[in-house]
C-alpha positions in Angstrom: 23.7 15.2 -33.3 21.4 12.3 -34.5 18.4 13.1 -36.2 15.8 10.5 -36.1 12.9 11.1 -39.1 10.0 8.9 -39.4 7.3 8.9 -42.7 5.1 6.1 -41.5 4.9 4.4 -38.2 3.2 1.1 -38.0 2.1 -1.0 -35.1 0.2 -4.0 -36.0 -2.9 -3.8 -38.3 -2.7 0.3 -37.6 -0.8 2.7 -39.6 0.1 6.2 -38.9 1.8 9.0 -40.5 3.7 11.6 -38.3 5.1 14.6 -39.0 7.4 16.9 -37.2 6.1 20.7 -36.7 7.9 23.1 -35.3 9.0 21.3 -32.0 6.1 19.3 -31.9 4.5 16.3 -33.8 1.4 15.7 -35.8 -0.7 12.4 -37.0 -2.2 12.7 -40.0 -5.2 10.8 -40.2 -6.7 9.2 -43.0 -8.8 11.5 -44.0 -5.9 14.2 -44.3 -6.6 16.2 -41.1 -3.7 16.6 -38.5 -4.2 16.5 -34.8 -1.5 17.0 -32.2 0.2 14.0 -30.7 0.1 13.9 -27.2 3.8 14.4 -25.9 3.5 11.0 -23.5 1.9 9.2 -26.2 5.3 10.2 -28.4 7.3 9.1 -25.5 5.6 5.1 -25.3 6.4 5.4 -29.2 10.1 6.6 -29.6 11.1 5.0 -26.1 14.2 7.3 -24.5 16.5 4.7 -22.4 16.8 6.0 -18.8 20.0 6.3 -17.3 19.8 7.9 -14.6 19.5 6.1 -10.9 17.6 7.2 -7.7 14.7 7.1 -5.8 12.4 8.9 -3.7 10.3 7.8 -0.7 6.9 9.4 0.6 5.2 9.5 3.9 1.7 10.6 4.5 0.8 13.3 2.6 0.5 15.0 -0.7 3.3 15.9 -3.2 4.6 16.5 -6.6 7.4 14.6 -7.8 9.6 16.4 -10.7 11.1 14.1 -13.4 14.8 14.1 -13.0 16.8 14.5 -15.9 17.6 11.2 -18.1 14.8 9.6 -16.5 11.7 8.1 -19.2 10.0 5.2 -17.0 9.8 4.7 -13.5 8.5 1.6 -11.1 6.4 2.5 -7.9 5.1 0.8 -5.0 1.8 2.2 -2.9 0.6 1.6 0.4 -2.5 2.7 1.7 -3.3 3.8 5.1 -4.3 0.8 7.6 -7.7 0.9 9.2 -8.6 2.2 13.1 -10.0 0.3 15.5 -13.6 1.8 16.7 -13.4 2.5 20.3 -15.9 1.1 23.0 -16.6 -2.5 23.7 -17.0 -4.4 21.3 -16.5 -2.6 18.3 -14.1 -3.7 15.7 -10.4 -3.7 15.3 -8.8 -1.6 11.8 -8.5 -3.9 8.9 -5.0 -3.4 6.8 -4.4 -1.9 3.7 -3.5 -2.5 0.4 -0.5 -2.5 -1.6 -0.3 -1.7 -5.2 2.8 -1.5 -7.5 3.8 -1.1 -10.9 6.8 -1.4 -13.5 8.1 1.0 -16.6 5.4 4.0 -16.1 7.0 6.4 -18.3 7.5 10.1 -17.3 9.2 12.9 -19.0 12.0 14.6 -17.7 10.9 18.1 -15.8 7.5 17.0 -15.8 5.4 17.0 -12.5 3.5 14.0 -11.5 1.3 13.8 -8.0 2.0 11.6 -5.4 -0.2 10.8 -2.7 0.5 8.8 0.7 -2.6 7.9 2.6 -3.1 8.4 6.2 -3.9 5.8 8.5 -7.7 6.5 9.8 -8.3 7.7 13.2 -10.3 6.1 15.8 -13.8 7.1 17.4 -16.7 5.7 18.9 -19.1 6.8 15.5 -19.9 3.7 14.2 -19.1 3.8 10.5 -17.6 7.1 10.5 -15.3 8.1 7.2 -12.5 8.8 9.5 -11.9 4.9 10.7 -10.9 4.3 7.0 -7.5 4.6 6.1 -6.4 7.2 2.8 -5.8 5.9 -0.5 -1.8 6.5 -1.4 -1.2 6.6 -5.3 1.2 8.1 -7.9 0.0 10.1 -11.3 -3.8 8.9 -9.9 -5.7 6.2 -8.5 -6.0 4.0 -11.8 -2.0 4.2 -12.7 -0.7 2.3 -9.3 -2.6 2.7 -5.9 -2.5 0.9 -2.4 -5.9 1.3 -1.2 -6.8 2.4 2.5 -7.6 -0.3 5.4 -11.4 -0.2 6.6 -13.6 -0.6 9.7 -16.6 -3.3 9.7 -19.1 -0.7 11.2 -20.5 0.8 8.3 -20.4 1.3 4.9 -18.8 4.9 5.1 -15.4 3.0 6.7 -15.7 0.0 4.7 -12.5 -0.9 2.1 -12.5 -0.1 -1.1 -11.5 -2.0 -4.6 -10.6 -4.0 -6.7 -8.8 -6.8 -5.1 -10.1 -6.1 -1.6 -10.4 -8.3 1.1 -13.8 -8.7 3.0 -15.1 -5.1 3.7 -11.8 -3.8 5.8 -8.9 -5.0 4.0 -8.0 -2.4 1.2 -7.4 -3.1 -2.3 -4.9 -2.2 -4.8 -4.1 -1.1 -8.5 -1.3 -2.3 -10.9 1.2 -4.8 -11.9 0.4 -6.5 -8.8 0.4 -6.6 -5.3 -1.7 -7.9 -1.9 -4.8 -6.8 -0.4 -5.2 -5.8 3.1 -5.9 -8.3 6.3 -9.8 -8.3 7.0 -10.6 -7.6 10.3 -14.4 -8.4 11.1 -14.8 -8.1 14.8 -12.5 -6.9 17.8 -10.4 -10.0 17.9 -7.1 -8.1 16.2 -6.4 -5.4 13.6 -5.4 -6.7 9.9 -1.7 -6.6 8.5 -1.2 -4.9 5.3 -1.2 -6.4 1.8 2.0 -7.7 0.2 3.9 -7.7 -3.1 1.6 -11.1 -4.0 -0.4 -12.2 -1.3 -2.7 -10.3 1.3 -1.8 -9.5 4.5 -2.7 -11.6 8.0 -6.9 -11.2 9.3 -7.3 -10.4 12.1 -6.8 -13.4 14.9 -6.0 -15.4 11.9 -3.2 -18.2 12.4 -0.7 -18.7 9.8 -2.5 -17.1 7.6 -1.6 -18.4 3.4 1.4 -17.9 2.6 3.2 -16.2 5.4 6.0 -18.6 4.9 6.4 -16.5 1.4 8.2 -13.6 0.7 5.6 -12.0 -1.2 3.1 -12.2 1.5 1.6 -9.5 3.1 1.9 -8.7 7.1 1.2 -11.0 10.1 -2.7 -9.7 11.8 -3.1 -8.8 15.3 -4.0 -11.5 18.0 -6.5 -11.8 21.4 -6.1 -12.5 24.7 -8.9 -11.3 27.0 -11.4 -8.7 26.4 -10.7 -6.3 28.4 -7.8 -4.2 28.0 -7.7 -4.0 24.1 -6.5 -6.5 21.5 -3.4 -6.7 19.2 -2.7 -4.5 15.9 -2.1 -5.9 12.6 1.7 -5.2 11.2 3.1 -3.0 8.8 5.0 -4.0 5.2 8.0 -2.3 3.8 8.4 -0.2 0.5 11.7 -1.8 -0.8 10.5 -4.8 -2.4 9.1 -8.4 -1.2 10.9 -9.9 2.1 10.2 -12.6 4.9 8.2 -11.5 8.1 10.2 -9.7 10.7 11.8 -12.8 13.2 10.4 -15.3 10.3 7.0 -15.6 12.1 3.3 -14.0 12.0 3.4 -12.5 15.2 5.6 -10.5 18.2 5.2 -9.7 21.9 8.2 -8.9 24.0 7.6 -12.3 26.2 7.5 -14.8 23.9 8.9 -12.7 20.9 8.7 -13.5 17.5 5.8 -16.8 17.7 3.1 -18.1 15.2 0.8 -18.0 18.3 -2.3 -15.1 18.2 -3.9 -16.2 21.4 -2.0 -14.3 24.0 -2.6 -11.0 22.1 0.6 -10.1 20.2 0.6 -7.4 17.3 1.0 -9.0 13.8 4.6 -8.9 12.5 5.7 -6.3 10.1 7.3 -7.5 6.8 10.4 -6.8 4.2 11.4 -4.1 7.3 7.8 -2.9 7.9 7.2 -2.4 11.7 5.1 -4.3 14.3 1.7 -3.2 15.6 1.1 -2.7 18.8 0.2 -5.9 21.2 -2.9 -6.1 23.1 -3.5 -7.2 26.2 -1.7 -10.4 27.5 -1.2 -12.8 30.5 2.3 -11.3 31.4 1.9 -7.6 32.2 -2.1 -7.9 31.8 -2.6 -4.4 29.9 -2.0 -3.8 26.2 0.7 -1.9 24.9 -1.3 1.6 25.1 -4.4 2.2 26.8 -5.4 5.0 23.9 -3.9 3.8 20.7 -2.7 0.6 19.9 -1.4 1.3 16.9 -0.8 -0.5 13.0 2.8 -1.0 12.1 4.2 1.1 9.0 2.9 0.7 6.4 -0.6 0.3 6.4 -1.2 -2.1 9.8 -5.3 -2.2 10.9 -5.3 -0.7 14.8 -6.3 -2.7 17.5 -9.5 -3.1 19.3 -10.6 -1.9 22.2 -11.2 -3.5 25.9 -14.0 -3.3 28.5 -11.5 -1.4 30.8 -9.6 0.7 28.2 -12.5 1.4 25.7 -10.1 3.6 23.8 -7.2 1.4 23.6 -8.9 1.0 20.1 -5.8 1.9 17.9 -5.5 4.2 14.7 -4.3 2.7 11.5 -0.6 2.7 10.2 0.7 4.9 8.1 0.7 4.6 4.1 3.7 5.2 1.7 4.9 5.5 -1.9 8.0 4.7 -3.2 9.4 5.5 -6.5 12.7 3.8 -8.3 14.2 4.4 -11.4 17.1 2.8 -12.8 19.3 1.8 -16.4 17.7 -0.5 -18.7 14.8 -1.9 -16.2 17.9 -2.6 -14.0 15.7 -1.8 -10.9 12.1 -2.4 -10.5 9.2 -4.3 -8.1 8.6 -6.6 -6.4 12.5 -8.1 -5.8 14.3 -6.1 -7.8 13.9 -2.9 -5.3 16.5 -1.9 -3.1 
């Protein structure tokens, strides 16, 4: 058994003298009085190597994740729900959502830590109501690591939140680093969720910056014709940074994977994130659903609605958290992942 015993601890300009109660630790201040030392203040100073491997993957919802054993730091991505679309003519398309992630957070074996995946918001014809905005998803809280939720332009209630958010729909994020959400400002396409450096696709936006990189975020949602619903933005994958699905910004089972918006394809998903939902277009004239055309996992803004199908105005993609943990920082975001 190795014992480890330490009189005086100094970092920096700051020293501190600890002492060992019981099983439990004390600083002394200067003035002589002892207060407790919080036990994941001790873990940050006497640094326990994990060894351990494994991971754990979260859909929408709320959970608690227990520590496994031989496991001190953890990295996590979070993606926030994507946006809805508002239904009736001519309300707004779903902006997407953020993604957040962050390296060597350290935990303590047994320990309980909350994990939240965001829903993707649901679409309605109240303008500005809470429910178009898609759900925050975040591990330990909201400041740690956090892939906020996709907006709606209506009103203020729906809007995006911060930091790092993109117009009013396209969510923010928390952490290391990470992507905001594609904005979506009017009906003409849903927005693609954030990326592991870059923000996803707006909505009707060609080549949007950066799609070519693998840290982008998801391709946005394209328009044809107003009047049977426009194309949802796609969704981005938890298992690190990765090109767009069929290397392009865009997909409709016609022309397939294309850089072209204009004949209503859903934005591309990215690293293995799925497509949203395309809108209407000159080949079968109706949009993929005429009640929900839908953001691609994770985080994809819904599409808008039409004159024809006024609810074709889709609900926003899912959100999801992803936790890895692996021997000496072996494993950790945004390419070291899988």
């Amino acid at each position: 058994m190795t014992k480890l015993v330490v009189d005086e601890l100094e970092t920096g300009s700051v020293t501190a003298e600890i002492k060992i109660k019981g099983s439990g630790f004390t600083r002394v201040l200067e003035d002589g009085s002892e207060i407790a030392a919080a036990e994941n203040e001790l873990s940050r100073i006497f640094k326990m190597p994990t060894t351990a491997t494994g991971q754990q993957t979260y859909s929408a919802g709320t959970y608690s994740w227990i520590c496994p054993a031989d496991c001190y730091d953890v990295s996590v991505v979070a993606i926030g729900g994507g946006g809805a679309g508002q239904d009736n003519w001519a309300n707004p398309a779903g902006g997407g959502a953020g993604l957040g992630w962050k390296n060597e957070i350290p935990v303590i074996p047994g320990e309980s830590y909350t994990v939240v995946a965001g829903y993707g918001g649901v679409s309605t014809t109240s303008s500005g109501a809470a429910q178009l905005k898609g759900g925050d998803s975040y591990f330990i809280d909201e400041n740690t690591v956090c892939g906020r939720g996709g907006g709606n332009a209506s009103g203020s209630a729906s809007n995006a939140d911060g930091p790092n958010n993109n117009g009013t729909t396209g969510g923010g994020y928390t952490g290391d680093g990470g992507g905001a959400g594609g904005h979506a400002s009017n009906y003409q396409g849903g927005g693609g969720a954030g990326g592991y450096q870059y923000r996803g696709g707006n909505g009707y936006e060609q080549n949007f910056p950066n799609y070519g990189n693998d840290g982008a975020g998801a391709g946005g949602g394209g328009y044809y014709s107003s009047t049977y619903g426009t194309g949802a933005g796609g969704g981005t994958g938890l298992n690190g940074k990765g090109p767009l699905n069929g290397g392009q910004p865009a997909y409709n089972p016609w022309q397939g994977y294309t850089t072209s918006l204009s004949s209503g394809a859903g934005g591309s998903g990215r690293a293995g994130g799925s497509n949203g939902y395309y809108g209407e277009n000159p080949w079968s004239g109706t949009a993929q659903d005429s009640s929900n055309i839908v953001g691609g996992a994770h985080g994809g803004g819904g599409g808008g609605p039409g004159t024809s199908w006024p609810s074709a105005s889709g609900n926003g993609g899912s959100g999801g958290v992803r936790i890895i943990w692996g021997p000496n920082n072996s494993r950790s975001y945004p390419a070291n992942a899988t």
